[in-house]
C-alpha positions in Angstrom: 18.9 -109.0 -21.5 20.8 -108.2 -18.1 19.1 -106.7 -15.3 20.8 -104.3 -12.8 19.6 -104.5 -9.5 20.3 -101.0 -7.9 19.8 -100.6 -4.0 20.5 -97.0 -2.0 20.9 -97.7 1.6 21.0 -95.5 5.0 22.0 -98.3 7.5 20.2 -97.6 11.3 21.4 -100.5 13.0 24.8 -101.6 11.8 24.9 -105.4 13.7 21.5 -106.3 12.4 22.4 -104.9 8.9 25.8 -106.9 9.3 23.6 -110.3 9.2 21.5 -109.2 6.1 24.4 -108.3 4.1 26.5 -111.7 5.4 23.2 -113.9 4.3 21.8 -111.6 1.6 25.5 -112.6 -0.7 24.6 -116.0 -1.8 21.1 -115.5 -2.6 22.0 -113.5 -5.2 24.5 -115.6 -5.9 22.4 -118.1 -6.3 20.3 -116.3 -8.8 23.2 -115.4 -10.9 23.7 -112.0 -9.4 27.1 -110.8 -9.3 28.3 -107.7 -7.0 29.7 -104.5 -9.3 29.5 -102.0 -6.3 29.4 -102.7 -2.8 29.9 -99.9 -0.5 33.0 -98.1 -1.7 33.3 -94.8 -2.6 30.7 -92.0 -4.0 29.6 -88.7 -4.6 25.9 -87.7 -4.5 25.0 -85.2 -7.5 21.4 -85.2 -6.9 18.8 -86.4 -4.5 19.2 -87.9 -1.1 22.4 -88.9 0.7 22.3 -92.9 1.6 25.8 -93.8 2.2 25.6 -97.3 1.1 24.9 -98.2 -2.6 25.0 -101.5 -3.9 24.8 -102.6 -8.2 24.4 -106.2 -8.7 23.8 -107.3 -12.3 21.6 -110.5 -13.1 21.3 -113.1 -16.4 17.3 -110.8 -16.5 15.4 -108.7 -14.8 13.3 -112.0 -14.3 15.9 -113.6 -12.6 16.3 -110.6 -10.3 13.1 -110.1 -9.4 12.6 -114.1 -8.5 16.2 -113.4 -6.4 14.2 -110.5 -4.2 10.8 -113.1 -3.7 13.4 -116.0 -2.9 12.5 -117.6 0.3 16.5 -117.5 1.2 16.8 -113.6 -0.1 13.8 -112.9 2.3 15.1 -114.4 5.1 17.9 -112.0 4.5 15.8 -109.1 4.2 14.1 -109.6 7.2 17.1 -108.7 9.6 18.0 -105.5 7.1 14.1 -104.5 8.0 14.4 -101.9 10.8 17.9 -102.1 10.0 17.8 -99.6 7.0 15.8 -97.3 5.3 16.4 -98.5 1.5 15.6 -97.9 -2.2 15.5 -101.0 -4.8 14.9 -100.9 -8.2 16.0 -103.5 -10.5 16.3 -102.4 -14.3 17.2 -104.2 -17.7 20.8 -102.8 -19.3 20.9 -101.4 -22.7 22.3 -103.4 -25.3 26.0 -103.0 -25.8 26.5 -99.8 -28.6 27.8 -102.0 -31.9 30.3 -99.7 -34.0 
């Protein structure tokens, strides 16, 4: 089953943030992870105000979560550290309604 990997980001340092999102791309690439939101537009109907969200869907949760411990997707993460204040959750999709 897919996996949605759903972040919520308030970005603090722009230029650091700049090199997590240029090296954080193809490790989830690499995983199978393909963008379905970047940035873009939004409007917040509950909870807190993070002005970037990001919705990359993976072949499983499995392979999402072996995407975040990925020596190349932490490596990433470490210049978005100080960077951000974030929320991830990674979750399985439902199954497609049948008619």
């Amino acid at each position: 089953m897919t996996a949605l990997w759903i972040a919520h980001v308030h970005v603090t340092d722009p230029e650091a943030y700049g090199l997590y999102a240029k090296a954080a791309g193809p490790a989830i690439a690499a995983h199978g992870g393909v963008f379905l939101a970047r940035g873009g537009r939004y409007h917040v109907l509950e909870g807190a105000d993070r002005a970037r969200h990001v919705v990359a869907r993976f072949p499983s949760l499995e392979a999402a979560v072996a995407c975040y411990h990925s020596r190349e997707y932490q490596a990433a993460l470490s210049h978005a550290k100080g960077a951000s204040e974030r929320d991830l959750v990674i979750v399985e999709e439902a199954p497609a309604p049948t008619e």
